[in-house]
N, CA, C and O atoms as CSV, one atom per row, in Angstrom:
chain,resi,resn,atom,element,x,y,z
A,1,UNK,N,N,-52.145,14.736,9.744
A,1,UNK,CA,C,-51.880,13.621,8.841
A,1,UNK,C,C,-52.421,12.321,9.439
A,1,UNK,O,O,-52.595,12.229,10.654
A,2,UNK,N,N,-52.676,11.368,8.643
A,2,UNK,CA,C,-53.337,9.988,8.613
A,2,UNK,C,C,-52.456,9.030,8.215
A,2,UNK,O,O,-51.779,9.234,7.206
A,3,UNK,N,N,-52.329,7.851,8.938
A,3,UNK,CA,C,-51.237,6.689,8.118
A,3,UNK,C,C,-52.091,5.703,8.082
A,3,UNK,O,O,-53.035,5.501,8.846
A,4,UNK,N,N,-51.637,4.901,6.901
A,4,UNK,CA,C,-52.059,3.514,6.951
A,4,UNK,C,C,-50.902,2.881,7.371
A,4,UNK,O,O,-49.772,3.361,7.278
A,5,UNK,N,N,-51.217,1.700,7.876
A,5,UNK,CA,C,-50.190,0.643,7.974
A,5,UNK,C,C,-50.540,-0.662,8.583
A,5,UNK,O,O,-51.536,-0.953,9.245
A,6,UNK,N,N,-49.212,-1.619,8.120
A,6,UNK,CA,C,-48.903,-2.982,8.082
A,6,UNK,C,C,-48.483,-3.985,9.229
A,6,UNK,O,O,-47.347,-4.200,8.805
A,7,UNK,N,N,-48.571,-4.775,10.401
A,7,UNK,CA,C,-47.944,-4.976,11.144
A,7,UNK,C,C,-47.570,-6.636,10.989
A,7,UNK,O,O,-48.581,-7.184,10.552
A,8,UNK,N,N,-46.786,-7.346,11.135
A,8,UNK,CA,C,-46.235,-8.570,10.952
A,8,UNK,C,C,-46.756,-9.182,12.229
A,8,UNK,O,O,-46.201,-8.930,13.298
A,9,UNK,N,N,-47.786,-9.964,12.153
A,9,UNK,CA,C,-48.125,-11.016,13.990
A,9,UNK,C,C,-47.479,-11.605,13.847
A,9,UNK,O,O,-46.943,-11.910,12.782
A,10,UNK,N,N,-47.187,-12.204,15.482
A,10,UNK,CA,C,-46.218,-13.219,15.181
A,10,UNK,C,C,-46.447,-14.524,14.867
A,10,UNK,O,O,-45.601,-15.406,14.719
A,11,UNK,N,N,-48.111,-14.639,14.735
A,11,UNK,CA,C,-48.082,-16.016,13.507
A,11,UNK,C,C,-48.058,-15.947,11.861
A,11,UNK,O,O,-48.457,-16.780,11.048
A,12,UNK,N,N,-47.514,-14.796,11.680
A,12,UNK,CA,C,-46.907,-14.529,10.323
A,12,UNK,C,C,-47.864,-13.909,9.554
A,12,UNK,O,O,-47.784,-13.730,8.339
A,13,UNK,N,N,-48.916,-13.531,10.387
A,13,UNK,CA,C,-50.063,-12.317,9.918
A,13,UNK,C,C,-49.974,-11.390,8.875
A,13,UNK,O,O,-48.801,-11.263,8.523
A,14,UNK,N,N,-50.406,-11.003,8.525
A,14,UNK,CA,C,-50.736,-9.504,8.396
A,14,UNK,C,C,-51.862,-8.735,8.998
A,14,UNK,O,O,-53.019,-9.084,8.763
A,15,UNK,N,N,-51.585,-7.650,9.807
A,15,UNK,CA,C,-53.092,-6.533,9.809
A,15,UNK,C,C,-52.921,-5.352,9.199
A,15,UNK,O,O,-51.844,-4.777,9.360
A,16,UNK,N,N,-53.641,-4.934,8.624
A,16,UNK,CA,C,-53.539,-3.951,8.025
A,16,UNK,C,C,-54.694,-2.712,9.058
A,16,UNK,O,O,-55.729,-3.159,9.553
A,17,UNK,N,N,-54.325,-1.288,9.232
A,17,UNK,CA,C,-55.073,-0.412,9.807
A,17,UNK,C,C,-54.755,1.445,9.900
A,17,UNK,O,O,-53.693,2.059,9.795
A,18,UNK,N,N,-55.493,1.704,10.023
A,18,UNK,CA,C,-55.365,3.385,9.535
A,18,UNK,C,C,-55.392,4.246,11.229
A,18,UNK,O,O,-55.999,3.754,12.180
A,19,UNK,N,N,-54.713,5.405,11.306
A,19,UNK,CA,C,-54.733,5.833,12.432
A,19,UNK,C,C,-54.151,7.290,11.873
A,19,UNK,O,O,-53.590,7.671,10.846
A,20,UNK,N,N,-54.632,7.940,13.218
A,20,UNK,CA,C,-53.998,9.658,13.218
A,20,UNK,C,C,-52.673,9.552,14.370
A,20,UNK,O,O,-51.845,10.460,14.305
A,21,UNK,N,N,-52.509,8.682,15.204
A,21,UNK,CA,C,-51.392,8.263,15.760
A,21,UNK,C,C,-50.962,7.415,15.275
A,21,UNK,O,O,-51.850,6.567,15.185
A,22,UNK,N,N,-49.553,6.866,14.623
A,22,UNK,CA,C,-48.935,5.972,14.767
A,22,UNK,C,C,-48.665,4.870,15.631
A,22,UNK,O,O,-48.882,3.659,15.598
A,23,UNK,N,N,-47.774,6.196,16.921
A,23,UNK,CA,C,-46.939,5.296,18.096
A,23,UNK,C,C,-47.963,4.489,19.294
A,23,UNK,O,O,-48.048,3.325,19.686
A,24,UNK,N,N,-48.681,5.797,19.634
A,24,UNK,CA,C,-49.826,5.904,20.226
A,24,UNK,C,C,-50.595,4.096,19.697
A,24,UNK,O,O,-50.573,3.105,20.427
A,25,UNK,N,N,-50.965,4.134,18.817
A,25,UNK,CA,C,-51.583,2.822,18.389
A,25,UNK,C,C,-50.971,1.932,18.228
A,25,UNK,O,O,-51.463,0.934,18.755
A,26,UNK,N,N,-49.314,1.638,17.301
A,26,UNK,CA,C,-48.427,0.580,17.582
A,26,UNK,C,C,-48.601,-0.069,19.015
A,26,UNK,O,O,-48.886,-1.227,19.322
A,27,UNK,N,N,-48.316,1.147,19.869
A,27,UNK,CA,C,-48.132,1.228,21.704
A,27,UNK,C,C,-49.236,-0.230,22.345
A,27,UNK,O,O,-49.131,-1.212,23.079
A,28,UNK,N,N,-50.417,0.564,21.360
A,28,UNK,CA,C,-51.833,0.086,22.097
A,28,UNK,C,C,-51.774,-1.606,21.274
A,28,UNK,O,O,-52.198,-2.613,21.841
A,29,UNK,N,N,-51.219,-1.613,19.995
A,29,UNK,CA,C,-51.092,-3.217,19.622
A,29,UNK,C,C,-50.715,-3.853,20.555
A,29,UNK,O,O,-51.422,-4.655,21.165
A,30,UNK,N,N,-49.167,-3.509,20.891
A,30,UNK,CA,C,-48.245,-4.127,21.385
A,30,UNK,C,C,-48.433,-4.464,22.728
A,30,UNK,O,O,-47.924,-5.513,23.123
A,31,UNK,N,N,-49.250,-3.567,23.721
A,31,UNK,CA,C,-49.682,-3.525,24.892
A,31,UNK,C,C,-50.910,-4.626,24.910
A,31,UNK,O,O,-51.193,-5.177,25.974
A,32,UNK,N,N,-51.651,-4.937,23.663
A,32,UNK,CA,C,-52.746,-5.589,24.127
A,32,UNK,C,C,-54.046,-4.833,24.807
A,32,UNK,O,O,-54.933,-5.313,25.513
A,33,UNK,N,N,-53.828,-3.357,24.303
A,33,UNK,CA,C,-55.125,-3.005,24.656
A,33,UNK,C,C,-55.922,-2.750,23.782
A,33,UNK,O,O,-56.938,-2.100,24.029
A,34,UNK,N,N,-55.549,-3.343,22.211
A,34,UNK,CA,C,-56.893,-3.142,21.208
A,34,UNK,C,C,-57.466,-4.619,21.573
A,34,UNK,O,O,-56.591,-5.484,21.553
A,35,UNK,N,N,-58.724,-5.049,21.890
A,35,UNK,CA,C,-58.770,-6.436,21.704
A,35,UNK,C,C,-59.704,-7.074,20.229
A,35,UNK,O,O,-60.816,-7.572,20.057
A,36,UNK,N,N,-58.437,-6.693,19.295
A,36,UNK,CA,C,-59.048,-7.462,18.372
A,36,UNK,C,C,-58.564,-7.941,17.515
A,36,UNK,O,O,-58.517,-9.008,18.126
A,37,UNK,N,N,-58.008,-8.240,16.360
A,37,UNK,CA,C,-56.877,-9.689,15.410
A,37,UNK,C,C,-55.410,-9.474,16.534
A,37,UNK,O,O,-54.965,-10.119,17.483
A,38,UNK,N,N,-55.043,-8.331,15.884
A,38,UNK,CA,C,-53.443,-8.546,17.095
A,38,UNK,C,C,-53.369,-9.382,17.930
A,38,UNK,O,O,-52.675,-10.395,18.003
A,39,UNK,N,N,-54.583,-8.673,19.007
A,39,UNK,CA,C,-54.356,-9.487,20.167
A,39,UNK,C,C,-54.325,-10.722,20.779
A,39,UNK,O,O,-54.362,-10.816,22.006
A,40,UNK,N,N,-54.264,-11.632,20.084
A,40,UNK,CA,C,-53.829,-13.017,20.452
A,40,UNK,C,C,-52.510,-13.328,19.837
A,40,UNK,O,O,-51.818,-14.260,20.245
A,41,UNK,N,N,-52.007,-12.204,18.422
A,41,UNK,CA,C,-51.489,-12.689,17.769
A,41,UNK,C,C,-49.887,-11.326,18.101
A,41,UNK,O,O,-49.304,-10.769,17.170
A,42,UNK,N,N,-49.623,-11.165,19.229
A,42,UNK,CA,C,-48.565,-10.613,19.601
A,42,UNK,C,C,-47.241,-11.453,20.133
A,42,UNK,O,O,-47.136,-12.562,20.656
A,43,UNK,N,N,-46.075,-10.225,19.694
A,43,UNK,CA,C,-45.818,-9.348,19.390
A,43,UNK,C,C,-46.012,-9.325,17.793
A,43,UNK,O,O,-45.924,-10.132,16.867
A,44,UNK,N,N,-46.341,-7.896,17.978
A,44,UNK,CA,C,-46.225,-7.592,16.451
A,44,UNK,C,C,-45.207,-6.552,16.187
A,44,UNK,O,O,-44.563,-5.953,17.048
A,45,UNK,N,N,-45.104,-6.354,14.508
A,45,UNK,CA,C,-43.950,-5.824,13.977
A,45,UNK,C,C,-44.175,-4.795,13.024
A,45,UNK,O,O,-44.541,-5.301,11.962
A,46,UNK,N,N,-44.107,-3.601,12.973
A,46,UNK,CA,C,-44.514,-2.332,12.115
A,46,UNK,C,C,-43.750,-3.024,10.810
A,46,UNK,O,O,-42.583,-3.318,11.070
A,47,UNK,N,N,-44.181,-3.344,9.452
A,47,UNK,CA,C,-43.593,-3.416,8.458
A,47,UNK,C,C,-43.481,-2.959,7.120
A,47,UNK,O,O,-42.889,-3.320,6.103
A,48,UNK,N,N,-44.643,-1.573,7.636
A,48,UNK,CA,C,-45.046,-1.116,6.431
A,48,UNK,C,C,-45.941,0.348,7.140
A,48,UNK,O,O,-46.750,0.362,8.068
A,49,UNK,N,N,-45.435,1.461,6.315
A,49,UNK,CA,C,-46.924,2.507,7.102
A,49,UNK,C,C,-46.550,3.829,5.607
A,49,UNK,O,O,-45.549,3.958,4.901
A,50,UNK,N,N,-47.589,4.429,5.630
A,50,UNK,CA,C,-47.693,5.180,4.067
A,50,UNK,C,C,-48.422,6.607,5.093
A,50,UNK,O,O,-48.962,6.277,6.149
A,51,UNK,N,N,-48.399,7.805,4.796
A,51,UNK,CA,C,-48.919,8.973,5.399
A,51,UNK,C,C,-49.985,9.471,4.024
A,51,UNK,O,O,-49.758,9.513,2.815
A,52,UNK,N,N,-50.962,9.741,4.665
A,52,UNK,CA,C,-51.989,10.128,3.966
A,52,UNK,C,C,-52.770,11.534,4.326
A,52,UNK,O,O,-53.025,11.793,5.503
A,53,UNK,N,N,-53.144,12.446,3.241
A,53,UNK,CA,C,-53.539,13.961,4.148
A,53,UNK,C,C,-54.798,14.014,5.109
A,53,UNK,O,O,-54.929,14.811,6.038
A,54,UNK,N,N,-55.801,12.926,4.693
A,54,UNK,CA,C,-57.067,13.047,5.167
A,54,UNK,C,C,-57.570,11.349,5.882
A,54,UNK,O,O,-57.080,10.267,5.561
A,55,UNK,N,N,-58.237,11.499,6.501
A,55,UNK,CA,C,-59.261,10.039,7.233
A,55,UNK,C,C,-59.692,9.577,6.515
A,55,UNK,O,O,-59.996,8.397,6.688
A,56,UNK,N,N,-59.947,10.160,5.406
A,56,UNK,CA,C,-61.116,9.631,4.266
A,56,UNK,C,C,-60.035,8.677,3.118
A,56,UNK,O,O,-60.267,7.595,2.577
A,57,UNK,N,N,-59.141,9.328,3.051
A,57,UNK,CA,C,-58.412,8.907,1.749
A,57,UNK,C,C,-57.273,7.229,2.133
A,57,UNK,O,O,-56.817,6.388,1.358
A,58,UNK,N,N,-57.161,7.395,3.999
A,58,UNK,CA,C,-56.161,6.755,5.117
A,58,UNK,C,C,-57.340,5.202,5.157
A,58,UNK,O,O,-57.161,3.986,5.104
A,59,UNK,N,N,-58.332,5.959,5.258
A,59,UNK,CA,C,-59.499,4.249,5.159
A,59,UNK,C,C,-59.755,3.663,3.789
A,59,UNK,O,O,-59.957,2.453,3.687
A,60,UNK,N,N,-59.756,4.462,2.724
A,60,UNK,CA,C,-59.718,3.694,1.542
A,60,UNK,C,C,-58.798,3.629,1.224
A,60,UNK,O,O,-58.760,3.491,0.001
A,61,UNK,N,N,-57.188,3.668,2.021
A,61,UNK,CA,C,-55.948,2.809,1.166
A,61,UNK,C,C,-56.170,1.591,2.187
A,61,UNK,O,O,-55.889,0.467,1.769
A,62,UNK,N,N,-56.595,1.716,3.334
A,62,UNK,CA,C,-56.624,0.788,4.406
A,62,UNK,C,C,-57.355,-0.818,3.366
A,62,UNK,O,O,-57.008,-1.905,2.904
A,63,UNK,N,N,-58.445,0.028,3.490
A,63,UNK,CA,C,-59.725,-1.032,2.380
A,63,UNK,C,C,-59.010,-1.695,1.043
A,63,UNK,O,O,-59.256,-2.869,0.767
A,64,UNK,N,N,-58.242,-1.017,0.335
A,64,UNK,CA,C,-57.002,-1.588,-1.014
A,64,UNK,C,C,-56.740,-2.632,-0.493
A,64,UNK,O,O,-57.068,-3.800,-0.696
A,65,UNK,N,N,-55.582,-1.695,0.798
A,65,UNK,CA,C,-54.830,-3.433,1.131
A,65,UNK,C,C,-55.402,-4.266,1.486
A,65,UNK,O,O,-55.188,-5.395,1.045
A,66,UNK,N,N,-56.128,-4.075,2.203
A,66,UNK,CA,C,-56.817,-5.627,2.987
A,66,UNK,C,C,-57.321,-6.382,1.395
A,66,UNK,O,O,-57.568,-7.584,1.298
A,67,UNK,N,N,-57.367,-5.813,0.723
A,67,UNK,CA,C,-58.624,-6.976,-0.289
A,67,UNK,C,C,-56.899,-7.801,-1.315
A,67,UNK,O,O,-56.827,-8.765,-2.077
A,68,UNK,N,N,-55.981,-6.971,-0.879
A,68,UNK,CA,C,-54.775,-7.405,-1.956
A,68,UNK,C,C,-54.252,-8.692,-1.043
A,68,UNK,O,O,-54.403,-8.806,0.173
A,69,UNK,N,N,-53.618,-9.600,-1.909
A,69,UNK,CA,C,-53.408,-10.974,-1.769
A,69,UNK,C,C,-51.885,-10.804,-0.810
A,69,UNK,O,O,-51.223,-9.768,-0.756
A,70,UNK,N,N,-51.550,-12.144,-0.077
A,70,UNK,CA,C,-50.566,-12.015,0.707
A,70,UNK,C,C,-49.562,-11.613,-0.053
A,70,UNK,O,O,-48.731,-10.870,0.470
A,71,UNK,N,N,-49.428,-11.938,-1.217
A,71,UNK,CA,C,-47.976,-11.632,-1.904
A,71,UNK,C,C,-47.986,-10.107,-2.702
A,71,UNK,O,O,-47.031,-9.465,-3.138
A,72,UNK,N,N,-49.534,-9.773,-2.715
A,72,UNK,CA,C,-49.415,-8.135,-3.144
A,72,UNK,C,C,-48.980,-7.412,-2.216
A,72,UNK,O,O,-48.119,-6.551,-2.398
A,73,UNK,N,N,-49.512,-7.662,-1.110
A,73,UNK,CA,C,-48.868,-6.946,0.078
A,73,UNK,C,C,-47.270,-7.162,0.606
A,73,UNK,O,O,-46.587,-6.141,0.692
A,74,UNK,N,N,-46.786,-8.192,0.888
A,74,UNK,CA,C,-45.523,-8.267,0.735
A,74,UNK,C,C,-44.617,-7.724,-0.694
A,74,UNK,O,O,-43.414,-7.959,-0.801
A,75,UNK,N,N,-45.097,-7.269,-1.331
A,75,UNK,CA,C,-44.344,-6.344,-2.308
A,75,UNK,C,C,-44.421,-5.027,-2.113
A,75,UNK,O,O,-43.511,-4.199,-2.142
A,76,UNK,N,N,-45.439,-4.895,-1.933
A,76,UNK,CA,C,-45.527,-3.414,-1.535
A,76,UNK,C,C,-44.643,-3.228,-0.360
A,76,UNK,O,O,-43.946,-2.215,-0.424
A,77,UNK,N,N,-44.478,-4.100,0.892
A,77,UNK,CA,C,-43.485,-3.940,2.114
A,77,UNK,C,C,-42.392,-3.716,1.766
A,77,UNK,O,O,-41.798,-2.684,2.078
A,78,UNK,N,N,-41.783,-4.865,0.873
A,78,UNK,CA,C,-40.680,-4.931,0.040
A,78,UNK,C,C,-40.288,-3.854,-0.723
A,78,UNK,O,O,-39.123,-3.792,-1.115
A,79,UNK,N,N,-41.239,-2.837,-1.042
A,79,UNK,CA,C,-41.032,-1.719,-1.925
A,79,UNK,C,C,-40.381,-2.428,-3.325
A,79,UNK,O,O,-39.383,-1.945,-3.859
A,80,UNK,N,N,-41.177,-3.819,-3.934
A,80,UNK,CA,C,-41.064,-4.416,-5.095
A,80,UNK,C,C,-41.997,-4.122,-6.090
A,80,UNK,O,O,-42.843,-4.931,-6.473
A,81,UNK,N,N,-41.874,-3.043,-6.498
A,81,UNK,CA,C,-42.431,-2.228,-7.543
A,81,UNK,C,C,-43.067,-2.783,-9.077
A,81,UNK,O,O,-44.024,-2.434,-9.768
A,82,UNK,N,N,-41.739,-4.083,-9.233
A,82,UNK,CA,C,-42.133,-5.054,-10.244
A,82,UNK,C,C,-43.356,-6.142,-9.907
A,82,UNK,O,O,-44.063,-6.822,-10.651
A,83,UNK,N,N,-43.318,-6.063,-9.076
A,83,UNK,CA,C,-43.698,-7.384,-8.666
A,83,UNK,C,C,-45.326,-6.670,-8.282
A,83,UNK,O,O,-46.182,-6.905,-9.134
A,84,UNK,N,N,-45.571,-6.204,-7.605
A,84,UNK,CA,C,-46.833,-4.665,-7.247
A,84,UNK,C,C,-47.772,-5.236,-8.362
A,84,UNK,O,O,-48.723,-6.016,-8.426
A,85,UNK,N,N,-46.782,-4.198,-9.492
A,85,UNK,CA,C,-47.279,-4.002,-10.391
A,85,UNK,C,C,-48.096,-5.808,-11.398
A,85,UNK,O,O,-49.260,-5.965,-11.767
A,86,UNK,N,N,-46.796,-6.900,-11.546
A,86,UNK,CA,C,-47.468,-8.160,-11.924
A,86,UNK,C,C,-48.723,-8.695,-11.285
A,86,UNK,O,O,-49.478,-9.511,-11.816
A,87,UNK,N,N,-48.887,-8.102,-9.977
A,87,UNK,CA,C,-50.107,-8.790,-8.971
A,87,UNK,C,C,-51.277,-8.136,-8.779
A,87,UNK,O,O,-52.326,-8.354,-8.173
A,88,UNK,N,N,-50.692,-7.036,-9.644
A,88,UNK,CA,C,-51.907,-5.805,-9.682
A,88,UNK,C,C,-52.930,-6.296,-11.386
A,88,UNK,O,O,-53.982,-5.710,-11.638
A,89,UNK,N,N,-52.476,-7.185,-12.153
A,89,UNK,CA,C,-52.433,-7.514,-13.595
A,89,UNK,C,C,-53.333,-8.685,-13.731
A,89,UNK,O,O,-54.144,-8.900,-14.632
A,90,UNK,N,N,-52.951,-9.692,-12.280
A,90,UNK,CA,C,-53.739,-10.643,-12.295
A,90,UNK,C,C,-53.666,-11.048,-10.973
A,90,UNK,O,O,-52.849,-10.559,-10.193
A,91,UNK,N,N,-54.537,-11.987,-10.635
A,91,UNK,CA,C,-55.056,-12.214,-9.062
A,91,UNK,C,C,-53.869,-12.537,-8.785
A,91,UNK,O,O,-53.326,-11.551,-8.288
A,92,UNK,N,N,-52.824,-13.832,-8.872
A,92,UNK,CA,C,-51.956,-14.504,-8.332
A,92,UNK,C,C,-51.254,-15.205,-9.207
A,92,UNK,O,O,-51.352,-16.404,-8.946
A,93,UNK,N,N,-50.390,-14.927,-10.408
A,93,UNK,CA,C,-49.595,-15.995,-11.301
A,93,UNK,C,C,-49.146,-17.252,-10.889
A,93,UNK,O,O,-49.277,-18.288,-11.541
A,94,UNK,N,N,-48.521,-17.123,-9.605
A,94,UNK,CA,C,-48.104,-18.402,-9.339
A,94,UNK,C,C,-48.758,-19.703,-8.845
A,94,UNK,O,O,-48.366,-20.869,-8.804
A,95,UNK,N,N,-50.059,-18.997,-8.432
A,95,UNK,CA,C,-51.041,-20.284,-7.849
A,95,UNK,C,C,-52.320,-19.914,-8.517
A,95,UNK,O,O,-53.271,-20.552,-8.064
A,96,UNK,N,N,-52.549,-19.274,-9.235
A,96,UNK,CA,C,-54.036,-18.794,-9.811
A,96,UNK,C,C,-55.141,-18.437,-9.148
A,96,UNK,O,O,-56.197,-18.167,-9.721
A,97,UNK,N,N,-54.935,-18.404,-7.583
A,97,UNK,CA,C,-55.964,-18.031,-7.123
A,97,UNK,C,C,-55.764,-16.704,-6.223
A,97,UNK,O,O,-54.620,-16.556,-5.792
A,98,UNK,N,N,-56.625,-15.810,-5.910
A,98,UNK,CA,C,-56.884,-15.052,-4.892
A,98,UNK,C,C,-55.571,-14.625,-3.597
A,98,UNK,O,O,-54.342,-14.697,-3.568
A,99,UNK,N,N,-56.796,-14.107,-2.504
A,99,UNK,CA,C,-56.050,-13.971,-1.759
A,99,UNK,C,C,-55.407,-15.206,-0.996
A,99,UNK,O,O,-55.962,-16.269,-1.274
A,100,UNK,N,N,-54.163,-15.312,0.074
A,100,UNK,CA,C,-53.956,-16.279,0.565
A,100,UNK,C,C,-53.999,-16.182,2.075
A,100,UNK,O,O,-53.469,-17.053,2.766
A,101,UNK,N,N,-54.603,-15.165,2.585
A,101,UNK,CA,C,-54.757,-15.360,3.694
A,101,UNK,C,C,-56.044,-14.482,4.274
A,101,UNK,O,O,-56.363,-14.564,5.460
């Protein structure tokens, strides 16, 4: 199995990234041995992770999220199903634009 997932930096980030380890890679965030967005921007916080059967299918949910706006993604964390769905309808109701981060 393949996961995608979400991690909270602690400048209020998001990264989004796909792996066949979980812990193994949380481990390697948290440690500072990936050097790349995390790593300046630690500790980080698992806030979201989805299991997927294949690599192939784990990088194109990876690719979804990243292009979805800060507040699509915080619904989906939220498991706000209503809300998913309103942001999925149009870019951003409340500010009209795009992504926000």
């Amino acid at each position: 199995m393949f996961c995608v997932y979400i991690l909270k930096c602690s400048d209020g980030s998001y990264y989004t990234g796909h792996t066949d380890s979980l812990d193994k890679r949380l481990s390697e965030h948290m440690s500072g041995e990936i050097f790349a967005y995390t790593h300046s921007r630690r500790p980080v916080t698992l806030v979201y992770s989805e299991e997927m059967p294949t690599r192939y299918e784990a990088l194109s949910r990876e690719r979804q999220i990243k292009g979805w706006s800060r507040r699509k993604k915080e619904a989906l964390i939220e498991n706000d199903w209503e809300s998913l769905k309103l942001y999925s309808k149009s870019k951003c109701p409340s500010t009209g634009s795009g992504r926000t981060e």
